[in-house]
SEVEXGU-210770 format. One line per 3 residues: for each residue x, y, z of C-alpha. Coordinates in steps of 0.2 Angstrom, whole numbers, always signed. Layout:
# SEVEXGU-210770
X,Y,Z ~ ...
***
This chain:
# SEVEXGU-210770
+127,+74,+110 ~ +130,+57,+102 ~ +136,+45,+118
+134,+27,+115 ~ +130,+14,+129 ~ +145,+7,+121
+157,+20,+126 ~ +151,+22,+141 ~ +155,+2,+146
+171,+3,+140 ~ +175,+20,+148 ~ +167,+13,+165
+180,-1,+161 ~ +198,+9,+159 ~ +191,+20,+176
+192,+3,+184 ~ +207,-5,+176 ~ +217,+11,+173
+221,+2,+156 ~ +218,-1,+140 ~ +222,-18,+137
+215,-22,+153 ~ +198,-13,+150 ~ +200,-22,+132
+198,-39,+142 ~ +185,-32,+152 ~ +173,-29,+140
+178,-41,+125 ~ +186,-26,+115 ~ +204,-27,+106
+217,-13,+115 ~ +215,-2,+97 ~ +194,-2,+100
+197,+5,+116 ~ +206,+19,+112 ~ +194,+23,+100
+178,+23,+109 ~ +187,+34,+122 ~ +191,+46,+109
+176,+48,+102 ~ +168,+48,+119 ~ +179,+63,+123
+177,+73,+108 ~ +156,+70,+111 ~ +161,+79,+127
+174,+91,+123 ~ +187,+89,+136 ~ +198,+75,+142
+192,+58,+151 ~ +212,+51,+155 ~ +227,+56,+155
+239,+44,+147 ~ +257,+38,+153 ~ +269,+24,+148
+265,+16,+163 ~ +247,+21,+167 ~ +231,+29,+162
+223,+40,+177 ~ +206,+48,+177 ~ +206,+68,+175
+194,+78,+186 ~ +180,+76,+174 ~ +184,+59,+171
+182,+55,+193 ~ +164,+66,+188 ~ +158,+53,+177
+166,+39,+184 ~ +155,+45,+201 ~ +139,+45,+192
+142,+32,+181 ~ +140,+18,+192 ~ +122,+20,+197
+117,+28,+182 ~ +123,+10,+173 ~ +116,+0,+186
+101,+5,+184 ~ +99,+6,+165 ~ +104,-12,+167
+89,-18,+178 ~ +78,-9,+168 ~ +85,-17,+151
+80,-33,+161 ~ +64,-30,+168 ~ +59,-25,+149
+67,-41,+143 ~ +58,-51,+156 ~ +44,-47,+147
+50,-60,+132 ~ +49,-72,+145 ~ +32,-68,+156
+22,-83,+156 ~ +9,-78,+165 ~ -7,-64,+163
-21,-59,+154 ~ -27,-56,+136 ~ -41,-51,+133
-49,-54,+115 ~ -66,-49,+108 ~ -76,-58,+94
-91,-60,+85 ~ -107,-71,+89 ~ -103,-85,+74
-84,-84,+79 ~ -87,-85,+97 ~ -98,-102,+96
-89,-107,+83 ~ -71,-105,+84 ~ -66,-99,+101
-71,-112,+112 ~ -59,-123,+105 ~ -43,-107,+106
-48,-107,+127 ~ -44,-124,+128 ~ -28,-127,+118
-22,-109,+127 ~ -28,-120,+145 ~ -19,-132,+139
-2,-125,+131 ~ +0,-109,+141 ~ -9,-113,+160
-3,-97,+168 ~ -11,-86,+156 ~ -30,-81,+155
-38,-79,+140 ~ -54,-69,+143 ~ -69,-67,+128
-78,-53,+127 ~ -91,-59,+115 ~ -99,-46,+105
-108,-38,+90 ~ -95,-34,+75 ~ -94,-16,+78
-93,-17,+95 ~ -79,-27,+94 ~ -70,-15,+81
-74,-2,+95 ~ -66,-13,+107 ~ -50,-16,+101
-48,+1,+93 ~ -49,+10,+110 ~ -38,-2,+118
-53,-11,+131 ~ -45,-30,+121 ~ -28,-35,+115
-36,-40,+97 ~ -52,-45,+90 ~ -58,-61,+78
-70,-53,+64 ~ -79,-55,+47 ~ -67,-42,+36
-70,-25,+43 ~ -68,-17,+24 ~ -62,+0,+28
-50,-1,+42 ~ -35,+10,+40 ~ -32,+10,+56
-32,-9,+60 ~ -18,-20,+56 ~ -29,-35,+51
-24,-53,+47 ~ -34,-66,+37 ~ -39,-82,+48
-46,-90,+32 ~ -60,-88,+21 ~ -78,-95,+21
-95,-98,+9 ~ -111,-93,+11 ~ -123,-108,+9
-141,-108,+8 ~ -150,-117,+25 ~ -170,-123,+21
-180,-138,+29 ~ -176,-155,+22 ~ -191,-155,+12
-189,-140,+6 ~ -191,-139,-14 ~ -172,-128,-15
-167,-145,-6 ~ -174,-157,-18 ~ -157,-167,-28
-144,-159,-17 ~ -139,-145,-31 ~ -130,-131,-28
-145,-118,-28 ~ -141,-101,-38 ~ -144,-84,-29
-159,-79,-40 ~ -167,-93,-33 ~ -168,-84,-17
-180,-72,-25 ~ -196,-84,-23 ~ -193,-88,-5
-195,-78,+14 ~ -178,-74,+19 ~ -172,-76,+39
-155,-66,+41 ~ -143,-61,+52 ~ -146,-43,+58
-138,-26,+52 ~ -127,-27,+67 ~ -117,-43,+60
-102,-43,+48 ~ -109,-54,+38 ~ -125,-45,+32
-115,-32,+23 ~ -109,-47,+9 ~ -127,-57,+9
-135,-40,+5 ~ -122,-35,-9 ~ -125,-55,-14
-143,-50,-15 ~ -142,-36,-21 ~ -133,-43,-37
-140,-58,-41 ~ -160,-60,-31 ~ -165,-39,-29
-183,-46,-26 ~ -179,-55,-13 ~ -188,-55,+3
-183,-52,+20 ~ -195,-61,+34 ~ -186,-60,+48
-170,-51,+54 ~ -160,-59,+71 ~ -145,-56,+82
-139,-74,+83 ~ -136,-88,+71 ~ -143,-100,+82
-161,-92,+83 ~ -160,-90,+65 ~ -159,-108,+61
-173,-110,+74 ~ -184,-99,+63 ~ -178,-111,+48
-183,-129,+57 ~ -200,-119,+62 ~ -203,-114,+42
-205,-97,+44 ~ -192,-95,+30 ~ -175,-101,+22
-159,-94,+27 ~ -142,-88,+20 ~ -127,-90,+33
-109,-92,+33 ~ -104,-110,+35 ~ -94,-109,+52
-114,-103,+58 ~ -116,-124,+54 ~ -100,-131,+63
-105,-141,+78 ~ -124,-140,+76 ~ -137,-157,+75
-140,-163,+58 ~ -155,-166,+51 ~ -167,-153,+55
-162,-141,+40 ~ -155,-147,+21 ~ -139,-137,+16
-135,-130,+1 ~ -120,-122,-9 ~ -125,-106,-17
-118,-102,-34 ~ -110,-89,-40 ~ -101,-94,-21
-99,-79,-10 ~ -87,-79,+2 ~ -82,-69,+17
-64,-65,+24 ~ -63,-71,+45 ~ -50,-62,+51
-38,-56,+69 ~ -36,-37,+70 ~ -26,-27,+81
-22,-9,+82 ~ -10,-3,+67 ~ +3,+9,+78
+1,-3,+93 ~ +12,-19,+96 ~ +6,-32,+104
+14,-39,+120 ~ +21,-57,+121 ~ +7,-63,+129
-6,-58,+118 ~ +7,-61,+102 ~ +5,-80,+109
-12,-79,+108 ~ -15,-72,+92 ~ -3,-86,+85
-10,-98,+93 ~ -29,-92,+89 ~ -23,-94,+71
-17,-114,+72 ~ -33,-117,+80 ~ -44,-110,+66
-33,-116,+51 ~ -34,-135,+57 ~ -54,-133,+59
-63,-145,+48 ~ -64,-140,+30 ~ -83,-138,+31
-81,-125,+43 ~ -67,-116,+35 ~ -72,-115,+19
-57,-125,+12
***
């Protein structure tokens, strides 16, 4: 059965007015309109809704039957067509967004204030995580979205680029790769102890590929979870380093040299969500909002 809202509105209408042309007024419909939705709606139903008169148009018995359930039944399809709508409107709540070590130093510091600042009522909550924990996170639903290094295979993901990044080369200041100020090829890397991030970061997928391509001798000395112990290891001297450039943003100056790498290697920062599931309003805000932030971050850290 093929019953419009529409017909039902403007039958609701003529029950009340016992007219067409006043039913018309009623619900914004020319007189001819409303003849015709009540025809259709009576041949959806198979029996008659009015009989009509020169002077009148009077419910049948299975017109007062829909007319008596009508009411509610319209009443509270309207408040529930609000209470969705409201939604649109809702100012205030949660969203909850995971992301990586780098990105969460880096990046969303700086999303937590403007969201304090343009959109009080809501609280955005970090849940600051490995890569594939996040990808875990947000594909089971625990967070509205993450903010990750490309995910590569990721069918399932609906995934939008925040921008795109170099790797660049990290080494004491009197380092000789930092002597002159060069861009320092990848095969360089091959004659120097190596301090990475670990397996469990986004980013080591590209470096080793980078490796693998253009320094395959290349040593590994030492392998951590965080960006920050990483440069750590680099002021120490216990090796030179190859991070993303957003690793850099906010850190002192002055206690490593960095370097470009040629060919340059980039990697893809991005916001993913789950394909089949739409975001609410809320977290829509947030996403957009997420994505002003980190396009207007200095062009060192963004790559630009």
């Amino acid at each position: 059965m093929n019953v419009s809202l529409r017909q039902l509105r403007v039958f609701q209408a003529v029950a009340r007015e016992r007219g067409f042309g006043r039913a018309g007024e009623r619900v914004g419909l020319t007189q001819p309109a409303v003849s015709r939705a009540i025809t259709e709606l009576e041949a959806q139903l198979g029996l008659r809704l009015f009989d009509r008169t020169t002077r009148d148009v009077v419910p049948t018995e299975a017109g007062r039957r829909l007319e008596a359930h009508l009411g509610r039944l319209l009443e509270e399809l309207e408040l529930a067509l609000r209470d969705v709508q409201d939604l649109a409107r809702e100012k205030r709540g949660r969203v909850r967004v995971a992301s990586s070590p780098t990105l969460s130093a880096a990046l969303m510091p700086a999303c937590i204030a403007a969201s304090a600042r343009e959109a009080p009522g809501v609280e955005l909550v970090l849940l600051d995580r490995i890569q594939q924990d996040v990808l875990d996170s947000v594909r089971t639903g625990a967070v509205d979205f993450g903010v990750v290094v490309d995910p590569a295979a990721a069918d399932d993901l609906h995934c939008e680029t925040l921008f795109c990044e170099p790797f660049c080369l990290v080494c004491p200041p009197d380092h000789a790769l930092a002597t002159g100020g060069a861009a320092v090829p990848w095969t360089a890397l091959s004659d120097w102890p190596l301090v990475l991030l670990d397996q469990a970061s986004g980013s080591r997928r590209l470096i080793d590929d980078a490796l693998a391509r253009h320094a395959p001798a290349a040593r590994v000395a030492q392998q951590l979870g965080h960006p920050t112990t990483v440069l750590r290891m680099v002021e120490a001297g216990i090796g030179v380093a190859v991070l993303p450039a957003l690793a850099l943003h906010g850190t002192p100056p002055g206690a490593w040299a960095v370097r470009a790498l040629v060919p340059q290697v980039e990697r893809d920062l991005m916001l993913v969500h789950r394909r089949q599931r739409s975001l609410s309003p809320l977290a829509a805000d947030a996403w957009a909002r997420i994505r002003r932030v980190a396009q207007a971050l200095p062009s060192g850290a963004s790559g630009a």
